[in-house]
N, C-alpha and C positions, 0 to 999 in steps of 0.2 A: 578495499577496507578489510583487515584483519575481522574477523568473526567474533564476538564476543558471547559468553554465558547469555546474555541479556537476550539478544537477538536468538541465539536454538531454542530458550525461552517461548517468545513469541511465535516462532517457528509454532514449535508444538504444543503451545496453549497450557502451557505447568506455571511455575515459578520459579523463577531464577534460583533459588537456594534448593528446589529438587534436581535443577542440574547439576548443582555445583556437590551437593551429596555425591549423586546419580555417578558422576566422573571419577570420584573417588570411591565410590564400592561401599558408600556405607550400608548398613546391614537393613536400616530405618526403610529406605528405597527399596522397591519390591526387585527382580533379576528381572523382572521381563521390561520394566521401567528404564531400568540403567543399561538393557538391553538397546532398548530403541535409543535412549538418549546417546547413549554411543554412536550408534549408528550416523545418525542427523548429525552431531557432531563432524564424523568422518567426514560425510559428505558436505556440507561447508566449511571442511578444513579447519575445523578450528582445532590452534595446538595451546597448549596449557604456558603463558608466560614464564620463563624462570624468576627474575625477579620480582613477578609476583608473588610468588608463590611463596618465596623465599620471606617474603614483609610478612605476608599474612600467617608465615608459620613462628615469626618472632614476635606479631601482635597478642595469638594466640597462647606462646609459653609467658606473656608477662601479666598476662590476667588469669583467675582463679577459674580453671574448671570445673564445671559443674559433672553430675553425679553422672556414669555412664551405665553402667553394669555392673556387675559383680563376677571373682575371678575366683575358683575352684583350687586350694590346695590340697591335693591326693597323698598319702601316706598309707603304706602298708605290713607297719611294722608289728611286733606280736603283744606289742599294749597302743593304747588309744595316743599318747603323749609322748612315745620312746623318743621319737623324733630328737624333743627338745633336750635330750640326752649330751646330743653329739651336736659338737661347738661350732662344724660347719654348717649342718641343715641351719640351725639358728642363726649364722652370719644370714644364709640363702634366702632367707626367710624375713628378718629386716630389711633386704634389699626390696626385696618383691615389694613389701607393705607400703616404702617408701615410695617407691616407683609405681605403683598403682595407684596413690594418693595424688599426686600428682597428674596423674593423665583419668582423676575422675575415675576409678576404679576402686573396689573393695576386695578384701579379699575374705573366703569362706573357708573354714579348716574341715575335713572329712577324711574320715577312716574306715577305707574298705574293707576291714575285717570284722567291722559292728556286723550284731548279730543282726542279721534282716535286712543285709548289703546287696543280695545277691539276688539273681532273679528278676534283671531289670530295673529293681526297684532303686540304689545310689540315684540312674539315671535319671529317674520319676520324681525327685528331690530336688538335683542340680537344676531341672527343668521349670520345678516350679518355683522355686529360688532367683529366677531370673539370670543364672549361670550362662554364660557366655565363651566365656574360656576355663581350657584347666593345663595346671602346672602338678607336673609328677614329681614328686617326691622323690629321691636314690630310695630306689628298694631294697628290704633288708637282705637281700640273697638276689645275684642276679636270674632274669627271669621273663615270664612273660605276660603281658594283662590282655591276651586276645578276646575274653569274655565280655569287657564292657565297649558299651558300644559307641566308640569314637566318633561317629559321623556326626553326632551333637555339638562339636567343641572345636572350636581352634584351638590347639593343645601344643604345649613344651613339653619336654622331660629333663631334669636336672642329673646330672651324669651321664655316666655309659651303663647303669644296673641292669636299663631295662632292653630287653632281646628283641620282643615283638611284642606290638606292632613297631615297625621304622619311626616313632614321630619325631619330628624336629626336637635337637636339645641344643644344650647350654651345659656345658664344661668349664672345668681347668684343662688347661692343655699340660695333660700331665707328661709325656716324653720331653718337652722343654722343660716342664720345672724339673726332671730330675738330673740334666743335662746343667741346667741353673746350679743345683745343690752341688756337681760334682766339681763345677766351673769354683766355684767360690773354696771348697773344700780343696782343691789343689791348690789355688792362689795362697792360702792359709798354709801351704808345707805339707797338706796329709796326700799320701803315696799309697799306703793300702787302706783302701773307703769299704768296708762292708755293709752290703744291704740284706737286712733281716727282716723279711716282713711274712704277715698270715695267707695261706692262698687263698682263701674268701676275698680280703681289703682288693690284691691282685687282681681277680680274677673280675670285680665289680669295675676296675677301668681300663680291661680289656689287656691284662695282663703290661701294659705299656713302661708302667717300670719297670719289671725284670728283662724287656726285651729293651731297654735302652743297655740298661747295665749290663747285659749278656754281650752288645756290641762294641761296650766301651772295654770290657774285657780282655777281649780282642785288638784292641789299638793301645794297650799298654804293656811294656817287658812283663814276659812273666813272673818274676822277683815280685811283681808288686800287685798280681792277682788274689782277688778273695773270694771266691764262692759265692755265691748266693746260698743263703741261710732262706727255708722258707719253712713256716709251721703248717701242719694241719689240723687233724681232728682228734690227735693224740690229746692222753691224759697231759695234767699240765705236770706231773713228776717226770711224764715220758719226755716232754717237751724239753724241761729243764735240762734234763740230763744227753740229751741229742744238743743243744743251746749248747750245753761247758764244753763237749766235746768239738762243736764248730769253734768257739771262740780261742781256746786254748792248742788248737792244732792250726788256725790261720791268724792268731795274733794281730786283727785290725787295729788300722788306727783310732778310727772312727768308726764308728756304727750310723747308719742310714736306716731309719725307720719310724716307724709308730707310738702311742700311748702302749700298746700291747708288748711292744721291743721293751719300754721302759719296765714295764710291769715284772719281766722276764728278770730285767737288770738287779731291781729291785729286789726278786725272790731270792739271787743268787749271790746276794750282797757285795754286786758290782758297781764301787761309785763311779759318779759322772762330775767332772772330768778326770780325776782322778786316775781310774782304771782303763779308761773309754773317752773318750770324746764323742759327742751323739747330735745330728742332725735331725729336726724332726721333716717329718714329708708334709704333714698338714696343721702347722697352730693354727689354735694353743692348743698345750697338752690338759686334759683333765687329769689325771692321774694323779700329777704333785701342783698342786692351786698355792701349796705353801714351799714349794722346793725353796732351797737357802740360792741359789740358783738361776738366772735365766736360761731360758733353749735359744739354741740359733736353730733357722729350719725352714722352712716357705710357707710363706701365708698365700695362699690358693688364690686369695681375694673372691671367696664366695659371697659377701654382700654384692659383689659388682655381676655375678652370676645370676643370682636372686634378681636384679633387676634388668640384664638382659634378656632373664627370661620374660620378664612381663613385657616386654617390647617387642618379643619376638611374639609372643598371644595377640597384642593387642593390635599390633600388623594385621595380621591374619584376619583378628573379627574386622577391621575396617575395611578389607578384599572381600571380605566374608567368603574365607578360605575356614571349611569347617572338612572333619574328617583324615583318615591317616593319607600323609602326601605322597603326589606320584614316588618322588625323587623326594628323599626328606635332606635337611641341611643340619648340618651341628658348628655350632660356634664355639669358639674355644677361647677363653680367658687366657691370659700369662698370667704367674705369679709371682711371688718378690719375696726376696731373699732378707731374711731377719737377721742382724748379727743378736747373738745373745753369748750368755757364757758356756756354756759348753761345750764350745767349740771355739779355744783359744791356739793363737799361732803356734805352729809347732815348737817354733824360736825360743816360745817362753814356756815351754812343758819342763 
């Protein structure tokens, strides 16, 4: 006779619902508990049904979960709300709330730059908050948070911002989408595609667009190569004036870039489509909320990041896998391609 829950039960004098926790790692069951229970298990062979398991986890999504924990959002920006600034954190951030409501989870907002952050104390907080997991924030410079101290948390990181510690993150798989933007931008007629971007935005997703576009450089006639434009910490008159002299010595077709590329555009009173044809890398643009206009460009799909990452957390607290991982894992999003007007066939320019 197959072994059941019921019977290692009996076995070891618990209750059937501390096995069936105990088997799956929830955090409730003490390690030395789900210790033995493992074990006894082993030894009468017992293996976990698939299509049980399967009913009981569609029983479970059709009824209302009750309240589990509460889930830690980390920001490190140089005001307490910058975050809500930028159009992606806020998709990321809807996702997470969605997706944590759902699996019985809350979510708590904290800014490690509050004054009286440091010193242990954020941890002192989360702890007594009932904090269970935390989701980092892209930080505003990439970087490192070696000072707090991970081993509390089953933790994500959203982007590639952060350096060290290794935790598990949740991306856009950005070398596809810009592969995506140039796929759709030739199908359209454009021949020379310039990408202009800041090396900060760059340098936060591991440099991954310039080294896609440095390779596609390379696989097209040179007639139809454009440089990579990229800014740095120059003044913005210096910027502008290094900008006219890119634009007007490689004559793109299209420009491939940022809010900050437009801003550029804008200074120099270069219309779109007009002058330029312009792909964005990440809608929506804040820049023009009123442009006469729409952008074509990649939508990242950070709502659906937002809530990978909370599945990637909440994995974790139910292994109760807490602390920075052997081997960490990053999952990477596709994103999808927007037509808008800015980017009209070449056919009809």
């Amino acid at each position: 006779m197959r072994p059941t829950m019921k019977m290692i039960a009996q076995k070891m004098g618990v209750s059937t619902m501390t096995v069936s926790l105990a088997l799956k790692d929830h955090p409730r069951i003490s390690t030395e508990t789900r210790e033995e229970v493992k074990r006894v298990a082993e030894e009468m062979g017992y293996r976990t049904n698939p299509m049980v398991s399967s009913l009981m986890a569609h029983i479970r999504s059709s009824r209302p979960v009750p309240y589990q924990a509460n889930l830690a959002f980390l920001s490190d920006f140089e005001r307490k709300d910058s975050w809500k600034e930028l159009p992606f954190i806020r998709a990321a951030y809807e996702g997470m709330c969605s997706r944590a409501d759902e699996q019985g989870f809350l979510i708590d907002n904290f800014w490690i730059n509050e004054k009286g952050m440091q010193g242990g104390r954020l941890e002192k907080i989360l702890k007594s908050r009932n904090i269970q997991g935390v989701i980092l924030s892209p930080l505003a410079e990439s970087g490192g948070l070696e000072y707090l101290d991970w081993s509390q948390w089953s933790s994500a990181a959203l982007g590639d911002s952060l350096l060290s510690p290794r935790l598990h993150r949740v991306t856009h798989h950005q070398t596809h989408g810009m592969e995506l933007l140039i796929e759709h931008l030739s199908q359209k007629g454009y021949r020379r595609i310039g990408l202009a971007i800041d090396h900060l935005s760059d340098t936060k997703v591991g440099h991954a667009w310039s080294s896609y576009m440095a390779g596609y450089l390379l696989r097209i006639p040179a007639k139809e190569r454009v440089p990579i434009f990229t800014t740095s910490e120059s003044s913005r008159e210096e910027t502008l004036q290094k900008f006219t002299r890119w634009f007007e010595r490689h004559q793109p077709d299209v420009l491939v870039g940022h809010d900050h590329q437009l801003d550029i555009l804008k200074g120099l009173g270069i219309s779109i489509p007009g002058d330029v044809s312009f792909a964005h890398l990440s809608l929506p643009s804040k820049l023009f909320p009123h442009s006469e206009i729409s952008f074509s460009g990649l939508d990242q799909n950070w709502t659906q990041i937002g809530a990978a990452a909370v599945d990637l957390v909440v994995a974790q607290i139910y292994r109760n896998e807490r602390g920075i991982p052997d081997i960490s894992k990053t999952i990477l999003l596709e994103g999808s391609w927007v037509e808008g007007e800015s980017t009209p066939d070449r056919q009809n320019l």
